[in-house]
OpenMM code with the backbone's topology and positions (N, CA, C; nanometers):
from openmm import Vec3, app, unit

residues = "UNK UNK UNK UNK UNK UNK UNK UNK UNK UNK UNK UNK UNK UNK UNK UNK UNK UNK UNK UNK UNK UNK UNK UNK UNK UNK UNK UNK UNK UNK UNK UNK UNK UNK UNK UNK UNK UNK UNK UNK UNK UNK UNK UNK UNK UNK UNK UNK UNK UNK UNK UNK UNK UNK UNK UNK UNK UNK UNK UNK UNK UNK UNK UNK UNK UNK UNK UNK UNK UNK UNK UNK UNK UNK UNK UNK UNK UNK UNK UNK UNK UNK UNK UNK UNK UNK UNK UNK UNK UNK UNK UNK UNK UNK UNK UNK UNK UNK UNK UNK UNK UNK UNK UNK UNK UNK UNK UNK UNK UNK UNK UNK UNK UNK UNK UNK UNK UNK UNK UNK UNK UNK UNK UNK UNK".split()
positions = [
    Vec3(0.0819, -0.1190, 0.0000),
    Vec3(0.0000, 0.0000, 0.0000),
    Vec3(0.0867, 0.1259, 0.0000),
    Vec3(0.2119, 0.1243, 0.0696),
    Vec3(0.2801, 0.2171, 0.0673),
    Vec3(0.3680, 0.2324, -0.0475),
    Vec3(0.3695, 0.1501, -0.1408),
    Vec3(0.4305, 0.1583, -0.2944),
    Vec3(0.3135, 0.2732, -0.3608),
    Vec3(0.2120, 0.2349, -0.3279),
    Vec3(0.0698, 0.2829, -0.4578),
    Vec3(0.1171, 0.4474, -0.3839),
    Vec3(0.0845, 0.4931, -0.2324),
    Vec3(0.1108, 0.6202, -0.2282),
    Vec3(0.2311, 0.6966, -0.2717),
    Vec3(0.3120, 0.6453, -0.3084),
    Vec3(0.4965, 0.6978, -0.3167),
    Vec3(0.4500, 0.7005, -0.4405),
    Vec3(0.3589, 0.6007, -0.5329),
    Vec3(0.3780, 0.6611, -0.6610),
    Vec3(0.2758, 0.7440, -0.7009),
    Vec3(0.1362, 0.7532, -0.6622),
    Vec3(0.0468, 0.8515, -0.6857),
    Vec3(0.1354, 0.9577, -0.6627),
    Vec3(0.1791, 1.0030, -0.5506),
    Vec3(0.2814, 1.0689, -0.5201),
    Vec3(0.3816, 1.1873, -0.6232),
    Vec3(0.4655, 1.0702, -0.6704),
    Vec3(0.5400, 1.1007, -0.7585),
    Vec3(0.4979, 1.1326, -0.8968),
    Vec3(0.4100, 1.0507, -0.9058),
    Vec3(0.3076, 1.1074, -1.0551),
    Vec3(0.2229, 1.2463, -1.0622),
    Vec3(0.1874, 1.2766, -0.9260),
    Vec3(0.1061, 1.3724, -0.9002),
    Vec3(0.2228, 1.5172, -0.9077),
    Vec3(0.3477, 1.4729, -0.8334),
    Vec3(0.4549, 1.5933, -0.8350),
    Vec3(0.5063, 1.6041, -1.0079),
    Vec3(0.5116, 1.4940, -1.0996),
    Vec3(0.5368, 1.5178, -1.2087),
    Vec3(0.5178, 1.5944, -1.2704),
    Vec3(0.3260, 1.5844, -1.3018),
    Vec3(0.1928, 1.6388, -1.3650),
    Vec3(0.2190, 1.7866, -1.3134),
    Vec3(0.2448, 1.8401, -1.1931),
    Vec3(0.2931, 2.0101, -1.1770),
    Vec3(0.4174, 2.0567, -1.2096),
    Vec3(0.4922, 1.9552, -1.2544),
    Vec3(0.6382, 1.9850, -1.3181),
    Vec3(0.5803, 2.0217, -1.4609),
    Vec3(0.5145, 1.9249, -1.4828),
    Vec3(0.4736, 1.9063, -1.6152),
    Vec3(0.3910, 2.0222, -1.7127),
    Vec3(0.3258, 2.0650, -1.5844),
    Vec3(0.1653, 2.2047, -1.6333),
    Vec3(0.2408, 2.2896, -1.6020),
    Vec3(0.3305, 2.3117, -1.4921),
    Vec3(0.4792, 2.4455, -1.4835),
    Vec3(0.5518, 2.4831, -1.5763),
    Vec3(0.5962, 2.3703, -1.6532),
    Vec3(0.6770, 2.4090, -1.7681),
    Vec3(0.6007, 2.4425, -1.8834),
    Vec3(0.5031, 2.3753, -1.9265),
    Vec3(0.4380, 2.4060, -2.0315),
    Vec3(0.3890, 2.6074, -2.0174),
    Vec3(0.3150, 2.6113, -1.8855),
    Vec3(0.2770, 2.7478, -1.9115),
    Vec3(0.4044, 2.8241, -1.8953),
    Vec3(0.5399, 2.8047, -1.8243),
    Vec3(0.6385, 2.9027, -1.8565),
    Vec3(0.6437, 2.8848, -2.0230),
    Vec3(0.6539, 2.7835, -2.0880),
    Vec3(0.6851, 2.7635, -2.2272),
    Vec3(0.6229, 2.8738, -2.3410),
    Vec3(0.4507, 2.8574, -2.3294),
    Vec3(0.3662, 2.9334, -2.3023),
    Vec3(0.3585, 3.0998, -2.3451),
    Vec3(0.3873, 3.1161, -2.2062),
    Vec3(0.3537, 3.2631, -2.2151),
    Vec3(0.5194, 3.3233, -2.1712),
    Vec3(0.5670, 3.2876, -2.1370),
    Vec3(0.7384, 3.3067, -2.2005),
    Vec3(0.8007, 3.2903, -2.3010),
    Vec3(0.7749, 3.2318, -2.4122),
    Vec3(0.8880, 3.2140, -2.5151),
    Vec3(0.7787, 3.1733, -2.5926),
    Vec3(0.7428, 3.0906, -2.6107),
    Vec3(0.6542, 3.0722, -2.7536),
    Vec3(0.5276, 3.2069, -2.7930),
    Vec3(0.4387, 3.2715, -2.6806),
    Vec3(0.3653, 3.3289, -2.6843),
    Vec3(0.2176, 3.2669, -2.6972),
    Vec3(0.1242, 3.3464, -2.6805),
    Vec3(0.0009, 3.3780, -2.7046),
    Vec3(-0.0760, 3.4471, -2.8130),
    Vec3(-0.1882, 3.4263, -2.9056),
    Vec3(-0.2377, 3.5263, -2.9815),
    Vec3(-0.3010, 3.6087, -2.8858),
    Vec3(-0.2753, 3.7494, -2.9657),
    Vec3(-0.3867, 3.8398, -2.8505),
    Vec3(-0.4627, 3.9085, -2.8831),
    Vec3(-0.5399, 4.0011, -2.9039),
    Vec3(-0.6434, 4.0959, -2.9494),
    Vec3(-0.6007, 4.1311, -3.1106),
    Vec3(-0.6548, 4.1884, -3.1562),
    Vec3(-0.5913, 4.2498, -3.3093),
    Vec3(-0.5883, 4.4043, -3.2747),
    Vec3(-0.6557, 4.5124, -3.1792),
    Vec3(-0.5484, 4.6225, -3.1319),
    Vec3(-0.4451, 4.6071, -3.0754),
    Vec3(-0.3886, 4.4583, -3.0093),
    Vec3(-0.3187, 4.4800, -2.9413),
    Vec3(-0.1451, 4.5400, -3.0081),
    Vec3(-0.1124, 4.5053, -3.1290),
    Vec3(-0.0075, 4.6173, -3.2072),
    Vec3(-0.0718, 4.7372, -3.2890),
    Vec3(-0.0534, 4.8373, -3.2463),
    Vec3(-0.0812, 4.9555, -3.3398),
    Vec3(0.0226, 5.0114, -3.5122),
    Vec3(-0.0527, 4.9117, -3.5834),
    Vec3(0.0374, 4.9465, -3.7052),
    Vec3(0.0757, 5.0675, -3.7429),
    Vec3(0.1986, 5.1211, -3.7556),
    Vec3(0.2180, 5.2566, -3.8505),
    Vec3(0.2198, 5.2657, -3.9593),
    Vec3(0.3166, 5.0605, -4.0110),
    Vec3(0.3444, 5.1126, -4.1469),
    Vec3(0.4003, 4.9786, -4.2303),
    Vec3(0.2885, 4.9259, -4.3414),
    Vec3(0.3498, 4.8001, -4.3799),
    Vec3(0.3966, 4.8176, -4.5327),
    Vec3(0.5145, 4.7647, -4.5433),
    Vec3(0.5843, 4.7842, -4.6643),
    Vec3(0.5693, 4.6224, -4.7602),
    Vec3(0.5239, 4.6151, -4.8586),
    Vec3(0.4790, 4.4923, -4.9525),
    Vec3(0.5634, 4.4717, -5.0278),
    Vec3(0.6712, 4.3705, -5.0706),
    Vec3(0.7258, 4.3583, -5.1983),
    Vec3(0.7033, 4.1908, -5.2569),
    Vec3(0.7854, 4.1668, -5.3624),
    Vec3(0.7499, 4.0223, -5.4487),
    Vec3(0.7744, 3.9488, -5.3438),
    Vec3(0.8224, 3.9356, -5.2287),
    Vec3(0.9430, 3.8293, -5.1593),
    Vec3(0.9312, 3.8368, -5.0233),
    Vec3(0.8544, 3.9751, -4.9509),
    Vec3(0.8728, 4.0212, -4.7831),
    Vec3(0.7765, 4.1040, -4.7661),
    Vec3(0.7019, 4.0921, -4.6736),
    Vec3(0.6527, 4.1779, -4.5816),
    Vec3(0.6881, 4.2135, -4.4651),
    Vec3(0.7321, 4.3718, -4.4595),
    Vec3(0.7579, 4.3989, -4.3419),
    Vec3(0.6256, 4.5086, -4.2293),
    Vec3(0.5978, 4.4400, -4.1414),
    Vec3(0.4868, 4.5368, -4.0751),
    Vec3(0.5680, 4.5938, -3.9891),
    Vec3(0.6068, 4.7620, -3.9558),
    Vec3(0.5957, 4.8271, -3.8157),
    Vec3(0.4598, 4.8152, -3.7412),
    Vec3(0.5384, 4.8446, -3.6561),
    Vec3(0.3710, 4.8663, -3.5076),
    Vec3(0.4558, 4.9169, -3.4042),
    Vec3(0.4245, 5.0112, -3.2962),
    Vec3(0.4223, 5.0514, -3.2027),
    Vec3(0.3167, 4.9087, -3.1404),
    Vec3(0.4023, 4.8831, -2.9872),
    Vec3(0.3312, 4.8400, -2.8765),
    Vec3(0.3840, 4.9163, -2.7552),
    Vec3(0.2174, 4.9474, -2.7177),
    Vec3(0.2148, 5.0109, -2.5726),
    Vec3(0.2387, 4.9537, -2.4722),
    Vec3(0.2139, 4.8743, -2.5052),
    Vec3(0.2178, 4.7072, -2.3403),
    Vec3(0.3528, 4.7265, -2.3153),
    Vec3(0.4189, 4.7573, -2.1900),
    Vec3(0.5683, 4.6914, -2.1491),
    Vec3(0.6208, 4.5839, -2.1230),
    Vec3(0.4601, 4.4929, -2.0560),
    Vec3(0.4675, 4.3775, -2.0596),
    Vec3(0.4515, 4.2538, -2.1482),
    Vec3(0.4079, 4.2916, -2.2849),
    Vec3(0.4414, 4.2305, -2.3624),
    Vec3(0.5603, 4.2367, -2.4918),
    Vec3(0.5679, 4.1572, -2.5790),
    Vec3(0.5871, 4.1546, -2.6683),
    Vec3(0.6024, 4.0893, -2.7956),
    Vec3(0.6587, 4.1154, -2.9336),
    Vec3(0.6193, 4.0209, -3.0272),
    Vec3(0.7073, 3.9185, -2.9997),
    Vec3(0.6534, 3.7323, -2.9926),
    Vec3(0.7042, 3.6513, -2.9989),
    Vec3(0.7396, 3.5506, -3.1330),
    Vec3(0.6761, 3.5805, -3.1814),
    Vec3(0.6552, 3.5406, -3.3254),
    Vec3(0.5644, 3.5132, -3.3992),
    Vec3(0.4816, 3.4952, -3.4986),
    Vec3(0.3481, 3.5008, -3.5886),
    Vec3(0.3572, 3.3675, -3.6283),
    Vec3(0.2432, 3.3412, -3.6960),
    Vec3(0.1638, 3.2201, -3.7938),
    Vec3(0.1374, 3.3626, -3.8793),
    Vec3(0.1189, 3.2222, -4.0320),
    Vec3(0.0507, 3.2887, -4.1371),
    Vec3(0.0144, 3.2080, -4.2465),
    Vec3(-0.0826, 3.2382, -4.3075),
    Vec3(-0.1348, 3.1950, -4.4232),
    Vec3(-0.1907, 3.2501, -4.5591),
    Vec3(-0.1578, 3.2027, -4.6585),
    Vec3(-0.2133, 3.2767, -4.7900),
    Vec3(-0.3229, 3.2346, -4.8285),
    Vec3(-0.4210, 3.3306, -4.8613),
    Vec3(-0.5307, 3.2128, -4.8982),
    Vec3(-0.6521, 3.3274, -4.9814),
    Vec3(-0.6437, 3.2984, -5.1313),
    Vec3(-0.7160, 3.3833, -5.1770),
    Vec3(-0.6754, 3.5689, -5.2119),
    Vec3(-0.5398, 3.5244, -5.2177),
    Vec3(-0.4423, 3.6435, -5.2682),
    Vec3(-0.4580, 3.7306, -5.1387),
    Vec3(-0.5029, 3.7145, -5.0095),
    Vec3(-0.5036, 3.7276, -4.9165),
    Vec3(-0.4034, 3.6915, -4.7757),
    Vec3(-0.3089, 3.7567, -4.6957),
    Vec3(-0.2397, 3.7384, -4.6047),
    Vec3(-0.2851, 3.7579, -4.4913),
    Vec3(-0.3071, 3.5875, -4.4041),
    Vec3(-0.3722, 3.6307, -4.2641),
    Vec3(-0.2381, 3.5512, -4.1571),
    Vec3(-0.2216, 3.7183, -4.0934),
    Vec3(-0.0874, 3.6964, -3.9774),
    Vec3(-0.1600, 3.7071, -3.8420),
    Vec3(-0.1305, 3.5589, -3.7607),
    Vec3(-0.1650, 3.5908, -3.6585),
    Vec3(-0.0186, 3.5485, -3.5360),
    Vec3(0.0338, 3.7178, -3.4938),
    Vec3(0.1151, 3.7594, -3.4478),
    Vec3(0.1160, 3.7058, -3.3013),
    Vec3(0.1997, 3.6403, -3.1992),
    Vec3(0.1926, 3.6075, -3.1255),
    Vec3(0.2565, 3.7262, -3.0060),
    Vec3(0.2496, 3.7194, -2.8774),
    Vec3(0.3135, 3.7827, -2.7977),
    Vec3(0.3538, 3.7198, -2.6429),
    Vec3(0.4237, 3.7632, -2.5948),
    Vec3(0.4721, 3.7358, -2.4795),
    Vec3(0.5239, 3.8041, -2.3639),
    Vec3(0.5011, 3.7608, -2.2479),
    Vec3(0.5394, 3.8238, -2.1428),
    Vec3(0.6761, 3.8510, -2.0817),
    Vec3(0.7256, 3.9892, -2.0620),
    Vec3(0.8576, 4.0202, -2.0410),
    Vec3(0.8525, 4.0931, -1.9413),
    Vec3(0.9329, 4.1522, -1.8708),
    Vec3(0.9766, 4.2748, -1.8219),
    Vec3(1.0850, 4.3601, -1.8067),
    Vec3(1.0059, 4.4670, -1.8717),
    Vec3(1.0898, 4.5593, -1.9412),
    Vec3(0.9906, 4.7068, -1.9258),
    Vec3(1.0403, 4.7987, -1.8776),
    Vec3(1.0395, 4.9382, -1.8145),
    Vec3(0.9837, 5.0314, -1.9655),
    Vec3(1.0162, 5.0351, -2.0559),
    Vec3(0.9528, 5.0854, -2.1781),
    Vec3(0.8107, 5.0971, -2.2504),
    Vec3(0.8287, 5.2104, -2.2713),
    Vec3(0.6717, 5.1337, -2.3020),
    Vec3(0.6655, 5.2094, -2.4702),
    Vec3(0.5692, 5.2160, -2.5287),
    Vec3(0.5415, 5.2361, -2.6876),
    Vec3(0.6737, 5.2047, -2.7798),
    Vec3(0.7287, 5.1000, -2.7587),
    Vec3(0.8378, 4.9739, -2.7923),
    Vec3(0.8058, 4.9797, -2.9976),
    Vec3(0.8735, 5.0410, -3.0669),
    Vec3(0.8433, 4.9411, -3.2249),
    Vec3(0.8720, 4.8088, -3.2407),
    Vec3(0.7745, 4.7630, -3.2863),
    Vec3(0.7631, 4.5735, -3.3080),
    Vec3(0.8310, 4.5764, -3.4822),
    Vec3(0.8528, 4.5213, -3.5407),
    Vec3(0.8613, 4.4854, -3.6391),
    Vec3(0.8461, 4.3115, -3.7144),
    Vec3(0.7863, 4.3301, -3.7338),
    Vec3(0.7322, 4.1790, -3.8072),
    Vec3(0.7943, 4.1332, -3.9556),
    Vec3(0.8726, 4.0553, -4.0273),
    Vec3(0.9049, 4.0536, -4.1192),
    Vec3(0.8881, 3.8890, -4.1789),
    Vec3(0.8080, 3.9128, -4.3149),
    Vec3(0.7651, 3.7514, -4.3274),
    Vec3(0.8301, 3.7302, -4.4885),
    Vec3(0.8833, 3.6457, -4.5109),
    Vec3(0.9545, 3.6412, -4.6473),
    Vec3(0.9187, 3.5040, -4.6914),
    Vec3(0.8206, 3.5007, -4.7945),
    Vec3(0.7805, 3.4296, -4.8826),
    Vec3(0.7712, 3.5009, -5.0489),
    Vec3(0.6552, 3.4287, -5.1188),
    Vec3(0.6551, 3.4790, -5.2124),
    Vec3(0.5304, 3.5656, -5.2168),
    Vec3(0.4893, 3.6690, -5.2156),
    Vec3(0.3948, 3.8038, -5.2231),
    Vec3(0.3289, 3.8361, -5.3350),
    Vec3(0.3642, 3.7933, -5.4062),
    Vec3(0.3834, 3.8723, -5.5528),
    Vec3(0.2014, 3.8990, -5.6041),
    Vec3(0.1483, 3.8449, -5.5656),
    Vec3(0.0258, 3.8071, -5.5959),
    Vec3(-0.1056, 3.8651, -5.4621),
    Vec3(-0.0621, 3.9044, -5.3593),
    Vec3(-0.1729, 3.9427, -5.2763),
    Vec3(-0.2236, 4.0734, -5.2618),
    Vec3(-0.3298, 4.0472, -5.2310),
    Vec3(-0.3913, 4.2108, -5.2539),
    Vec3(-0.4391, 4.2904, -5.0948),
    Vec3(-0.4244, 4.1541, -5.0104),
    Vec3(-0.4776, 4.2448, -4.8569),
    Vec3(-0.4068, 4.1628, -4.7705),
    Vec3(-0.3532, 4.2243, -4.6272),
    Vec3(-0.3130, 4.1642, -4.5254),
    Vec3(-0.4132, 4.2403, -4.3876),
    Vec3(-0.4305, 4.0906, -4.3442),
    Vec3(-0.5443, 4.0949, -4.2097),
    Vec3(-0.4623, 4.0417, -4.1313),
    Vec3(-0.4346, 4.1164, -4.0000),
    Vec3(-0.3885, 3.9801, -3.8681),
    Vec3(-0.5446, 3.9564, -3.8226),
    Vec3(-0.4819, 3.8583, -3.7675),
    Vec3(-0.6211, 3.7749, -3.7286),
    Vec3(-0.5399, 3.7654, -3.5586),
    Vec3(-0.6592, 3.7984, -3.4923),
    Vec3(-0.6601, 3.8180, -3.3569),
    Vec3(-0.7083, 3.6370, -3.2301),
    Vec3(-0.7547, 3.6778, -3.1233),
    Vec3(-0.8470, 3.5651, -3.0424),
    Vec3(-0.9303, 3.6125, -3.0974),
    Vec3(-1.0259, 3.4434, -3.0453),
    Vec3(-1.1595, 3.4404, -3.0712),
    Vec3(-1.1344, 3.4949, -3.2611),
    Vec3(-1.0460, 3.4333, -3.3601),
    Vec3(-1.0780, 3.4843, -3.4971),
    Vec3(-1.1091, 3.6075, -3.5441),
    Vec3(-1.0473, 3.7500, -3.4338),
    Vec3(-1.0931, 3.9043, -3.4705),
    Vec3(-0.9820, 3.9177, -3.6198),
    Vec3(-1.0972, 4.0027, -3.6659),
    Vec3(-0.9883, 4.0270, -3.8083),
    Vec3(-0.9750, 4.1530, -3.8365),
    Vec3(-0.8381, 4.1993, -3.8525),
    Vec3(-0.8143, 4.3561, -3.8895),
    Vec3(-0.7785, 4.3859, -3.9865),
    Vec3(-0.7677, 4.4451, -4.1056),
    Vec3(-0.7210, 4.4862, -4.2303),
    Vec3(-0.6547, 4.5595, -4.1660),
    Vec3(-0.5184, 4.5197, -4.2284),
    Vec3(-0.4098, 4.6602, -4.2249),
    Vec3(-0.2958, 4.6693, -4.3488),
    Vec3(-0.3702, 4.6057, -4.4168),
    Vec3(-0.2949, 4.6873, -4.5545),
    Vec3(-0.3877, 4.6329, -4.7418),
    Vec3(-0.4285, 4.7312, -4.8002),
    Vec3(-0.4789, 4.7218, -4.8994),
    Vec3(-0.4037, 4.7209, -5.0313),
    Vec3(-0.4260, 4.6402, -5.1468),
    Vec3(-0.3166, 4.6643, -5.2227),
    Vec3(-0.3868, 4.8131, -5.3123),
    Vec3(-0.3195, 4.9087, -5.3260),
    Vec3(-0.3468, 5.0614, -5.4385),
    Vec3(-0.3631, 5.0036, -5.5942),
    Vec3(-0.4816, 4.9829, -5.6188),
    Vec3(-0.4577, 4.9515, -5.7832),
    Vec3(-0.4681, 5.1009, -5.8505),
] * unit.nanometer
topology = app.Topology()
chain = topology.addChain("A")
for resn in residues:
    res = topology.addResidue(resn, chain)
    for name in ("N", "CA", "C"):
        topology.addAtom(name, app.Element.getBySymbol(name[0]), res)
């Protein structure tokens, strides 16, 4: 009987090793999606090969961790991840830079939680 408690035990101390690391993983280094205000774009530059988005972020406590993205319908949907830091600064420029092939799209949306969608760049015909 005292085997079964030592190992519930030990399985049970695992499982909080286990849910500890994952959420440092989480919301430290891999990131979270978060709102679609949450970067305030200034300024996205389009070419055959790269997109580069500026943004101002206000948050000190966050920042950009890295994006997802997809093409779909001559359409670019970036959904920008962020993460928790600390750091004393605040209205921080993010810069986002995605290098594929472009040549062909006409709008970029990040896509937020809960699927919020923002247009932030139109192509000028």
């Amino acid at each position: 009987m005292n085997i079964k408690k030592s190992k519930l035990k030990i399985a049970i101390i695992g499982a909080i090793v286990i849910a500890f690391t994952l959420g440092i993983y989480v919301f430290f280094i891999h990131g979270t999606r978060q709102h679609v205000d949450w970067l305030r774009v200034s300024n996205v530059v389009v070419s055959e090969d790269a997109i580069v988005i500026s943004a101002f972020n206000p948050y000190s406590e966050r920042m950009v961790s890295g994006y997802d993205y997809y093409v779909k319908y001559k359409t670019v949907y970036v959904k920008p991840r962020a993460k928790i830091v600390f750091r004393l600064e605040s209205f921080v420029t993010e810069n986002i830079v995605i290098n594929d092939d472009f040549s062909n799209i006409n709008k970029i949306i990040f896509v937020g939680k809960s699927s919020q969608n923002k247009t932030i760049w139109n192509k000028e015909d």
